[in-house]
C-alpha positions, 0 to 999 in steps of 0.5 A: 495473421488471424484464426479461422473464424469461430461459432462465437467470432465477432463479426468486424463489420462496418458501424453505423451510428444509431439514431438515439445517440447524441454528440455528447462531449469529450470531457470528462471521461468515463461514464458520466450521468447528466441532464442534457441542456434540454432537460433530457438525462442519460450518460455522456461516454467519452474513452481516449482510444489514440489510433483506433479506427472505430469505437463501439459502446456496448450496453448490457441487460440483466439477461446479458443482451449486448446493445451496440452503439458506435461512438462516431464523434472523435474530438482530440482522439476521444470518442464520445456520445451521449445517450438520453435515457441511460441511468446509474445501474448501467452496465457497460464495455468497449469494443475498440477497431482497429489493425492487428499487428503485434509485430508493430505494438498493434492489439487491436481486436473488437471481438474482446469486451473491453473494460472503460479505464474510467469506469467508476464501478465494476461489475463481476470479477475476471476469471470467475468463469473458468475453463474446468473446476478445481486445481486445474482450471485456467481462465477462459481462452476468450479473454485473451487476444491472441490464440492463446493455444497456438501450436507455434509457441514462438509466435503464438501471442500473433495470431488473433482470436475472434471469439467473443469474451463479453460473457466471460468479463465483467462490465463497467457500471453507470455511476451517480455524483449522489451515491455517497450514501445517506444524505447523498454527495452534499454531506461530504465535506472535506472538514471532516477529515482528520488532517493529523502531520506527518510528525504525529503520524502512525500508520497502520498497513490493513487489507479490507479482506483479511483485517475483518474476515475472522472479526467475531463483532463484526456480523458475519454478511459484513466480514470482508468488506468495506462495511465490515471495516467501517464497523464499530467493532472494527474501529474499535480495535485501531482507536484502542491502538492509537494508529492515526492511518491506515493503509489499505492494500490496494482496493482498486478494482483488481483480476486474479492471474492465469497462474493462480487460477490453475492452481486453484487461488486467487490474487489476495493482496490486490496489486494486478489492478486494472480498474483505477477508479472503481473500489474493488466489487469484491470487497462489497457487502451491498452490491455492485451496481454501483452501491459499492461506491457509496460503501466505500465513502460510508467506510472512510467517513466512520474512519474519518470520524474515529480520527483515522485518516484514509491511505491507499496502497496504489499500483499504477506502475502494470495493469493485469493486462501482463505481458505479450501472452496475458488476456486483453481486458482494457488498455492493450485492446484501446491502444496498446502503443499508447498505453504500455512502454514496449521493447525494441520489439514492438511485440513485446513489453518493457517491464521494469515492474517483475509483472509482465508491463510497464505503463508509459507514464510520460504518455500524456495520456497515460498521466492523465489517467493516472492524476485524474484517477488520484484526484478522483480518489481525494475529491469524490472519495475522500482518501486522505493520501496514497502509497505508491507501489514501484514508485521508481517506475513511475518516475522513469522518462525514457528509461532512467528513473529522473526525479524531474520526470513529467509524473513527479512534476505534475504531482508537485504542482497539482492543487489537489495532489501536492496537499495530500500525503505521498508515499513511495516506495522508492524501487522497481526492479530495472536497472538503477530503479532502487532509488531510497532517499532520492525522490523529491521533498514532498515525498515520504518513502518506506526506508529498507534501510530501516528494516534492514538495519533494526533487523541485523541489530536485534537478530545480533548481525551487526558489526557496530551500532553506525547504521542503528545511531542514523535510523534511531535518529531519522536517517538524516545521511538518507533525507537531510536535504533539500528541506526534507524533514525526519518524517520522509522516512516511513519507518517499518520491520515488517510489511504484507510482503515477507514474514509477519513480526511474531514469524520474523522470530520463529523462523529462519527459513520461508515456508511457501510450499501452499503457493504452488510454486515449489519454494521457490516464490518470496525472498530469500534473504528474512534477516530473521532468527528463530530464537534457537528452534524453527517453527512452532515450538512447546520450549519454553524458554525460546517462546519467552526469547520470542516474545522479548524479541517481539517486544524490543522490536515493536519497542525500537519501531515507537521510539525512532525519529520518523514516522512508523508503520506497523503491519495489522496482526503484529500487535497481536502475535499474528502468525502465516507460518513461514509464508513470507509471501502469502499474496495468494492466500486468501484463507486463514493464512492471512487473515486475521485471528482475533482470538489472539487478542483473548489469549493471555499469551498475546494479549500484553503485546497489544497493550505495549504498542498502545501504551507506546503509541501513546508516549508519542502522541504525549512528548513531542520529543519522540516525534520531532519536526526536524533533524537533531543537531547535535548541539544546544538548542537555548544557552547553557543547555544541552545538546538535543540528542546525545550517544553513550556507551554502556559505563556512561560516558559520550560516546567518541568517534572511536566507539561508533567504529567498535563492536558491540550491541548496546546503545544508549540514545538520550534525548533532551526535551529542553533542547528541542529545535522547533516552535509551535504555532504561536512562536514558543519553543516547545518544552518536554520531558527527557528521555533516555533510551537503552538498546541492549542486543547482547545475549547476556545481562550486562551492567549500564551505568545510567548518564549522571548531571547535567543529564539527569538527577534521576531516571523513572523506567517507563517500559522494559521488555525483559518484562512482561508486565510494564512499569507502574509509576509508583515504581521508585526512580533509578540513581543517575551515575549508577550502574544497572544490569541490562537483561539479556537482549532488551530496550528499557525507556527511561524519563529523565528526572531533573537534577 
């Protein structure tokens, strides 16, 4: 079926090959300037289109003229061709022939512009062009393959739409290999990176955007972007913190949804990609001719040299692309069959990602995008590991999320890939996708259950202090096997989805109202408490309750065995006001405000979280390489963690089972399995840790010999201002007054 044709209808003519044009090569794919082997340069083109019938290349000038090429070259289903005389700056798209028969999967249409997968830099941005102005507007008609106004809304994604959509689409960008900036592609070198363990890992999760929007050092032509992040003033912030990574939202070029659009908003935290290895253009401050790509690598090597490591938050499970009614943009107008996992109706798509699509990740082809695009990201731009967004499906064969899938296979025997740091996030949301501590060891994953827990434990919605003991601890009853370390779970209270930490204790109930959605958009379930007022308070007494909360917290996140993950702002008291899912917000509801940071109410948080992160960075014990044990590491010592309840004593199988709110976790720096690289055990300080949930001051009877003689208090968050060591030490044996709802860290003095 088809419409009738329209003044701007793309003619589906036959293609003859120009004369200009040579065979180039298959590989690699994308768009690649070269010299020829007759001295002559121009750009190799290469796209995998599986069962397309013909391939147009198609060149644009700076007025927007349409140069047409047919690649007729077809080599293992990629059409290639090389053309002398096209450099970097180039601007470019496909047009792809072939059936149009949505009944069978078939979306083949030349009249839409199509973006090359490969494409390592992106020029414009989807739906910036929009039919109207305002609430209101929707993106242009033409992107879309189908009718998308059909009167038959039961068939209305079947019947093909002829008009062009090259004005209304972005277009690729011919790249250099030399545009990594001053002194060009040979001054990186991968000695440069920080290349910090796991164990001694703290991530810091960061949107480019919004971390540097509202920075008052960073110049203002700079806010918003990669450069701006590379800015001193912005690296001076994470190295005061002490974080050891970041962990970028996703960068990978991105379009924001019809939905948004109408509602006059734009997807703000990035995860529609569909452009796998081109930085995002809208986060560029010197262009996107292809400058966006030396911006980027000039952003990590400052990070690199401020001995911060490099992580992208990835989503190679959907595209943009969306489901059966979405615009076709790239992958569904190459091949839709072979890209995207359809349903038993051909017509429509398997969607185990909530967005419409799935990528057919078994699809050799669909891996090869995906690896090829990983190593790119490590190889040419410097990046230092990756979190993966629905990981689970991306470990699905057929249907069935399998940790032998071909995906997780061929990471683990990559060369590249398997050195580099990976994180899933280890659920989607088809049947059977939630899949925490099942994936294989060379994973690390976001533990929920972490979150879950600590949440409950503070808000005073646990039973027992069971759960609390195993994520303290590493949560070996999640990751102890198969040679998993402490360090596979990625500890977090707080992420870019759901309340901030400083809105985790102010309110109960979400306020998503600004979306556009009546509500009805984030989760329900905070596992949050608003200390006894919702909102914004001027009481006193629920915003000192606040802040201890924010306090015990950040406390409790710094001192469990695993690696932490701290979300940018909670450090500084960062508020959305109730938006638990502020995905379209891109305004000050997200972005950060730094006069947080001057402000003596908020200011002291920060300090804490430094001040803590160094304690880890100083005693191994508080960033173990393995799970405890339980037992004596050496003759006549102690075991190497140990449990006791508020008169003192060890706690007994009994006493994990009854109810209560306060736990003390002892940890023996004497007693610590590991060795370093020499072969010497490691040695440190003793420490003991007390969790208090309870409203009320209770008495805690500090462990006597042979744990300790003595105890010097390092932090307590019933205060605001932290310990100092000329503080005299604490008797062991005796019992001291708990406040109300508050973790005290002690050092142990030997006896």
């Amino acid at each position: 079926m088809s419409s009738a044709p329209e003044q701007e209808a793309v003619a589906d003519e036959p293609l003859a090959p120009p004369a200009d044009i040579r065979p180039g090569s298959p590989t690699p794919l994308g768009a690649r300037y070269r010299t020829g082997p007759d001295g002559i340069a121009g750009t190799n083109f290469a796209l995998w289109a599986g069962g397309a019938e013909a391939v147009e290349l198609c060149l644009f000038d700076d007025a927007e003229r349409e140069t047409r090429h047919a690649l007729t070259e077809l080599t293992h289903e990629i059409w290639h061709g090389f053309l002398p005389g096209i450099r970097p700056g180039q601007r470019y798209g496909y047009r792809v022939h072939g059936r149009w028969d949505p009944w069978s999967g078939a979306r083949w249409n030349p009249a839409k512009l199509l973006l090359d997968p490969y494409a390592r830099a992106v020029d414009g941005d989807f739906g910036t062009r929009t039919e109207g102005s305002g609430t209101g507007a929707a993106l242009p008609a033409q992107l879309y393959g189908h009718v998308r106004d059909w009167p038959q809304q039961q068939v209305a994604d079947t019947v093909r739409d002829d008009r062009d959509s090259a004005p209304y689409v972005p277009k690729g960008v011919v790249v250099g290999d030399d545009t990594g900036g001053e002194g060009g592609a040979d001054e990186w070198r991968d000695d440069r990176r920080p290349k910090t363990p796991w164990p001694d890992s703290v991530l810091y999760e960061l949107h480019v955007r919004g971390f540097t929007m509202r920075h008052p050092g960073i110049p203002e032509r700079l806010r918003g972007t990669y450069a701006g992040l590379a800015h001193p003033a912005a690296l001076e912030h994470l190295v005061r913190l002490g974080v050891t990574a970041v962990e970028l939202l996703p960068v990978h070029q991105f379009a924001h949804e019809d939905h948004l659009v109408r509602r006059g908003l734009r997807n703000y935290w990035g995860y529609n990609s569909l452009g796998y290895f081109a930085p995002h253009a809208g986060y560029a401050a010197t262009g996107t001719r292809g400058q966006q790509v030396g911006e980027f690598k000039r952003m990590v090597r400052a990070l690199h040299d401020a001995g911060i490591e490099v992580i992208l938050d990835v989503v190679y499970n959907h595209t943009a692309e969306a489901g059966e009614l979405g615009p076709t943009l790239s992958l569904r107008g190459i091949d839709n069959r072979g890209y995207y996992r359809l349903a038993g109706d051909a017509r429509r798509y398997a969607d185990y990602t909530g967005c419409g699509n799935t990528l057919h990740v078994v699809q050799p082809q669909v891996l090869r995008l995906i690896t090829d695009s990983l190593r790119y990201w490590v190889t040419e731009m410097g990046v230092d590991g990756f979190r993966f967004d629905l990981a689970a499906a991306l470990a699905r064969s057929m249907h069935d999320v399998d940790m032998l899938s071909p995906f997780l296979a061929v990471i683990a025997q990559d060369p590249v890939l398997r050195r580099v740091k990976l994180i899933a996030e280890p659920w989607d949301v088809g049947n059977g996708g939630y899949q925490v501590g099942a994936f294989p060891p060379l994973w690390t994953e976001w533990n929920d259950r972490y979150r879950d827990t600590v949440r409950d434990f503070w808000r005073g919605a646990q039973h027992d202090v069971r759960d609390l003991g195993y994520r303290l601890s590493g949560s070996s009853d999640l990751y102890a096997w198969g040679g998993r370390r402490p360090y596979a779970s990625v500890n977090f209270i707080t992420a870019h989805d759901g309340f901030t930490l400083r809105d985790l204790v102010s309110y109960e109930h979400k306020r998503n109202a600004d979306n556009g959605e009546g509500n009805r958009d984030g989760t329900h379930d905070n596992r949050s408490w608003n200390c006894g007022a919702e909102g914004e308070t001027d009481d006193q007494e629920v915003r000192a309750l606040r802040h201890r909360q924010l306090r015990n917290l950040l406390t409790t996140l710094l001192l469990s065995t695993g690696v932490p993950m701290l979300v940018a702002g909670d450090e500084m008291g960062r508020t959305q006001h109730g938006n638990n899912n502020a995905y379209c917000q891109d305004n000050a509801t997200s972005w950060l405000d730094w006069s947080l940071l001057e402000d003596p109410e908020w200011r002291p948080l920060a300090g804490l979280v430094a001040r803590l992160i160094a304690l880890r960075r100083a005693h191994p014990v508080l960033r173990r390489r393995a799970f405890f044990s339980g037992r004596p590491h050496q003759q006549g010592g102690l075991r190497d963690l140990a449990w006791f309840t508020a008169d003192g004593t060890e706690m007994t199988e009994q006493d994990w089972y009854t109810p209560g709110a306060t736990l003390g976790m002892y940890l023996s720096g004497n007693d610590i399995s590991q060795r370093d690289d020499r072969g010497i055990r490691i040695v440190d300080d003793s420490f003991l840790a007390v969790l208090h949930a309870g409203d009320r001051p209770r008495p805690f009877t500090l462990p006597g010999p042979p744990w300790a003689g003595g105890y010097e208090l390092l932090i307590d968050t019933a205060r605001e201002d932290q310990p100092g060591a000329a503080e005299a030490p604490y008797a062991a044996g005796v019992p001291i007054t708990l406040a109300g709802r508050s973790v005290l860290l002690f050092r142990a003095v030997p006896d």
